[in-house]
C-alpha positions as CSV (number, residue, x, y, z in Angstrom):
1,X,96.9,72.9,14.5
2,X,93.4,75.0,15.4
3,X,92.9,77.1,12.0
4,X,93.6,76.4,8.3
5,X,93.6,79.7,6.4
6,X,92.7,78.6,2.7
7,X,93.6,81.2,0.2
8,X,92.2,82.0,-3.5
9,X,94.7,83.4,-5.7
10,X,93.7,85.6,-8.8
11,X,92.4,88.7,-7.2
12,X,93.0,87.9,-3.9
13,X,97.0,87.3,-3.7
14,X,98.0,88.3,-6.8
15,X,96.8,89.9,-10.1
16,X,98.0,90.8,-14.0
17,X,100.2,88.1,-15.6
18,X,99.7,86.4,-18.8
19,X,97.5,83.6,-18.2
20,X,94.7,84.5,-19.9
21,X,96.8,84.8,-22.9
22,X,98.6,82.0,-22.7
23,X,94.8,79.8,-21.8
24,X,93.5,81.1,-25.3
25,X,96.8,80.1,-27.2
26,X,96.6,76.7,-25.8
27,X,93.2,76.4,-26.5
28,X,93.6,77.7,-30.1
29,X,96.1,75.3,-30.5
30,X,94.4,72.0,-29.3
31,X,90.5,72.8,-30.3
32,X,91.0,75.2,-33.2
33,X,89.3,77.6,-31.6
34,X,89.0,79.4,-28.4
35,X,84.8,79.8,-28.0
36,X,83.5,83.2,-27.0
37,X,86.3,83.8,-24.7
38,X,85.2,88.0,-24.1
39,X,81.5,86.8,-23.6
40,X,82.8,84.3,-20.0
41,X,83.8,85.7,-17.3
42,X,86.5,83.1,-15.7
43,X,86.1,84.9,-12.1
44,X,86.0,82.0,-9.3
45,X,85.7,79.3,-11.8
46,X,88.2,76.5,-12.2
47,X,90.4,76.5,-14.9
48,X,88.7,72.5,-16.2
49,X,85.0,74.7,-15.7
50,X,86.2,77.6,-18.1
51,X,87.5,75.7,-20.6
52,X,84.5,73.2,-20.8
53,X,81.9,76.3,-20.7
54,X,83.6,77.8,-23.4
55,X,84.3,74.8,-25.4
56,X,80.6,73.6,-24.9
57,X,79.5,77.4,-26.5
58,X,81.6,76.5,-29.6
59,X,79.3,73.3,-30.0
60,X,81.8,70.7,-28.9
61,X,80.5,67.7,-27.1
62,X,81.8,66.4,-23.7
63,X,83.8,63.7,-24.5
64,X,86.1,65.8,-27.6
65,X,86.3,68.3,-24.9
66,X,87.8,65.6,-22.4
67,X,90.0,64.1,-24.6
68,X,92.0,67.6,-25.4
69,X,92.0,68.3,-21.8
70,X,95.6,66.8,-21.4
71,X,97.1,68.5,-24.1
72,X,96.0,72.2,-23.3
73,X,96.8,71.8,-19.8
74,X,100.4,70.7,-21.5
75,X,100.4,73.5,-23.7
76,X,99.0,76.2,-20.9
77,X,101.3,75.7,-18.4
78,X,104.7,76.1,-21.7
79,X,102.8,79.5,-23.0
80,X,102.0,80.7,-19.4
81,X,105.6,79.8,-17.6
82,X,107.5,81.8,-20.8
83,X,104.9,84.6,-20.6
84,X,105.7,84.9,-16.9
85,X,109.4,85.6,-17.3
86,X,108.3,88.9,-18.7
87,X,105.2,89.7,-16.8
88,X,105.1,88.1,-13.8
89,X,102.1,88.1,-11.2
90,X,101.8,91.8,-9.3
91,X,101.5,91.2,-5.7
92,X,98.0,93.1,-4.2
93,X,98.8,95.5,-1.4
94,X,99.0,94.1,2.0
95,X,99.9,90.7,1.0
96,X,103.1,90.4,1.3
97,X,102.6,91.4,4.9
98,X,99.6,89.5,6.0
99,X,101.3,86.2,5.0
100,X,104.5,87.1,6.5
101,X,102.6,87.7,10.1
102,X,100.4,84.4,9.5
103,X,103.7,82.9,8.7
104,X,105.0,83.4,12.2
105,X,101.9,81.8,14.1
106,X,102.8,78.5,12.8
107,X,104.3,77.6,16.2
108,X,100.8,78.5,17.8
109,X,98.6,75.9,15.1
110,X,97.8,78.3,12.4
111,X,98.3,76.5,8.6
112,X,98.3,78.0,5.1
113,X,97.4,76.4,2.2
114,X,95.2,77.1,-1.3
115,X,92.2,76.6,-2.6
116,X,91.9,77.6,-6.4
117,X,90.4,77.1,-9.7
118,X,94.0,77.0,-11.2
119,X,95.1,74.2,-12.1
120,X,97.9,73.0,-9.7
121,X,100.9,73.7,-11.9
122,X,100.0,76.7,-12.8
123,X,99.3,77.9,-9.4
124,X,102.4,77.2,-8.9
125,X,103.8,79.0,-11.5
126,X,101.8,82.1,-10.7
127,X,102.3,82.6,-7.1
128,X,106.5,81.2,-8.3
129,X,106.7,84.9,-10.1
130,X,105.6,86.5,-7.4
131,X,107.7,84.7,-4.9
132,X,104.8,83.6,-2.6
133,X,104.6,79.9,-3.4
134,X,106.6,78.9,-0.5
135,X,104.1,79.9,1.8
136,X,101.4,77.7,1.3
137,X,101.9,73.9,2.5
138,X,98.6,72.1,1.0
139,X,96.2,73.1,-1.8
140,X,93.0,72.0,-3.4
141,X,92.7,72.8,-7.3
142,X,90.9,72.9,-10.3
143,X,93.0,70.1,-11.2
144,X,91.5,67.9,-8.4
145,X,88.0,68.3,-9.4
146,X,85.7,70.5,-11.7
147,X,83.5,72.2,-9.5
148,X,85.0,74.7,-6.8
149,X,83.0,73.0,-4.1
150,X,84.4,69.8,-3.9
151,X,87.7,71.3,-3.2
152,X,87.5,72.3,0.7
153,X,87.2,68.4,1.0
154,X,90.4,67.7,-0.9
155,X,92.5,70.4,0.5
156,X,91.1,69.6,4.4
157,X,92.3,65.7,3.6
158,X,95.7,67.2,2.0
159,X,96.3,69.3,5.6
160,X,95.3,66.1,7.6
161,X,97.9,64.8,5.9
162,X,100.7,67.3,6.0
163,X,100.7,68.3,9.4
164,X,99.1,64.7,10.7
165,X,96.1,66.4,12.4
166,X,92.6,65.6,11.6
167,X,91.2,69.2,10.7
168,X,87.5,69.9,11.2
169,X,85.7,72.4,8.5
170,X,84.8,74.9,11.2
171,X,88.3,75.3,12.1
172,X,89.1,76.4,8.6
173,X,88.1,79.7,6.8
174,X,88.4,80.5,3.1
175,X,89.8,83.6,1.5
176,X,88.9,85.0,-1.6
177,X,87.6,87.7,-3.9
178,X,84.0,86.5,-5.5
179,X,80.9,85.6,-4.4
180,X,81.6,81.7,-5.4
181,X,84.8,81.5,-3.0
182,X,81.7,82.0,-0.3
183,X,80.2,79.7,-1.6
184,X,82.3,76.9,-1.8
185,X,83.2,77.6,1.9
186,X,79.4,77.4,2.4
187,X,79.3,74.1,0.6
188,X,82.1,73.2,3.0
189,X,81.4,74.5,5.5
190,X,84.2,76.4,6.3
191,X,84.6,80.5,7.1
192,X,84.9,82.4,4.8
193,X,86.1,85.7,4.7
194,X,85.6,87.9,1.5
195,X,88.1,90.3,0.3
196,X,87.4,93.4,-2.4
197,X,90.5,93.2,-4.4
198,X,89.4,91.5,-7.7
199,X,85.9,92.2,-9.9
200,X,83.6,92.1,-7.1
201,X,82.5,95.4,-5.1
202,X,82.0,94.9,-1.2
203,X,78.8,95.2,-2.1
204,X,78.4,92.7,-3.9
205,X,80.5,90.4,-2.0
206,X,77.9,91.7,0.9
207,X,74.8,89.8,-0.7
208,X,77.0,86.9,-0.8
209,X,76.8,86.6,2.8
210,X,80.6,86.1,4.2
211,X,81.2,85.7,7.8
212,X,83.6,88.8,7.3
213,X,84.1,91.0,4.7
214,X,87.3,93.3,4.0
215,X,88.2,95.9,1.4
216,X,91.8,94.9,1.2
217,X,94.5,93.3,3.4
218,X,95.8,96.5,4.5
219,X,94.9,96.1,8.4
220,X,97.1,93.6,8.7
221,X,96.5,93.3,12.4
222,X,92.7,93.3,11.9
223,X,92.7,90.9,9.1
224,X,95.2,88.2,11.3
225,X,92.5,88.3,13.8
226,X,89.8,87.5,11.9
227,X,91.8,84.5,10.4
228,X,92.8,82.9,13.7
229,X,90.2,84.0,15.9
């Protein structure tokens, strides 16, 4: 294998859906309350980060918010699978395509996995409704660790794995649609190619400083490129 294409997911495959509903029900439900949930903005975070920063804000300590952690993740993944059934995930334009032509270079060494703040199962879930799970083959998650940056690590060990090569952070780029996908593939080490499909402007992404920068994945040509070039 000579490139690991790592994609984000909300905002940069796929977008709408019910999770955020179904994140404050489960959190209602296990904590009593769901913090300032308006006043956070969950872009690029992990799903553990946003419910401890929002937890934290309603005055709860560390260890009753670890403690509950099992039990929403239980409950998130029950509210957000049934919420899917009637409004699943909407596909952003050019996806489809681009992972269908990234698909076919698999002969040639090109792999495609994740690397999300969702938690794992509901990653799967989410990119399930959209039909698009089955083309990633390794992920790192907001399940694996807290903090985004410690997941190129995970996910690079996970392909090692998977396809038995040893892959080297250089040879990897990351995908996504805020300035702290960038910098987790800083923090990596990795590519990283920024794409204007979610909250941020190309602007804004811009001052983040990604080795490439699109507005969307409608080139798919130019897009493939820049992934396996």
């Amino acid at each position: 294998m000579r490139r690991l294409v790592l994609f984000d997911i909300d905002g940069t495959l796929v977008t709408g859906g019910p999770a955020k509903d179904a994140f404050v029900q489960a959190l209602v439900e296990t904590y009593g309350t769901s913090g300032a949930v308006e006043q956070v903005s969950f872009a690029g975070k992990t799903d553990p980060q946003i419910a401890r920063e929002l937890l934290a804000r309603a005055g709860m300590g560390r260890e009753e918010i670890d403690q509950g952690l099992p039990e929403l993740w239980r409950r998130y993944l029950g509210y957000l699978e049934a919420g899917l059934g009637e409004r699943p995930m909407t596909v952003l334009p050019g996806v489809r395509t681009l992972l269908e032509a990234l698909a076919a270079l698999e002969r040639e060494g090109v792999g495609l996995g994740l690397l999300t703040g969702n938690i794992a199962g509901g990653a799967a879930l989410k990119l399930g409704s959209a039909g698009l799970w089955g083309h990633f083959g390794v992920g790192g998650y907001g399940s694996d660790h807290e903090e985004r940056d410690e997941l190129p690590a995970i996910a690079l060990e996970r392909a090692r794995v998977h396809w038995g090569v040893e892959m080297r952070p250089h040879d990897t780029i990351i995908v996504g649609d805020t300035p702290r996908d960038v910098g987790c593939g800083r923090a990596g080490g990795t590519r990283t190619l920024a794409v204007a499909t979610g909250t941020y402007a190309a602007d804004e992404l811009a001052a983040a400083d990604p080795d490439h920068l699109v507005e969307d994945f409608s080139d798919t040509d130019r897009v493939v490129s820049i992934l396996t070039t």
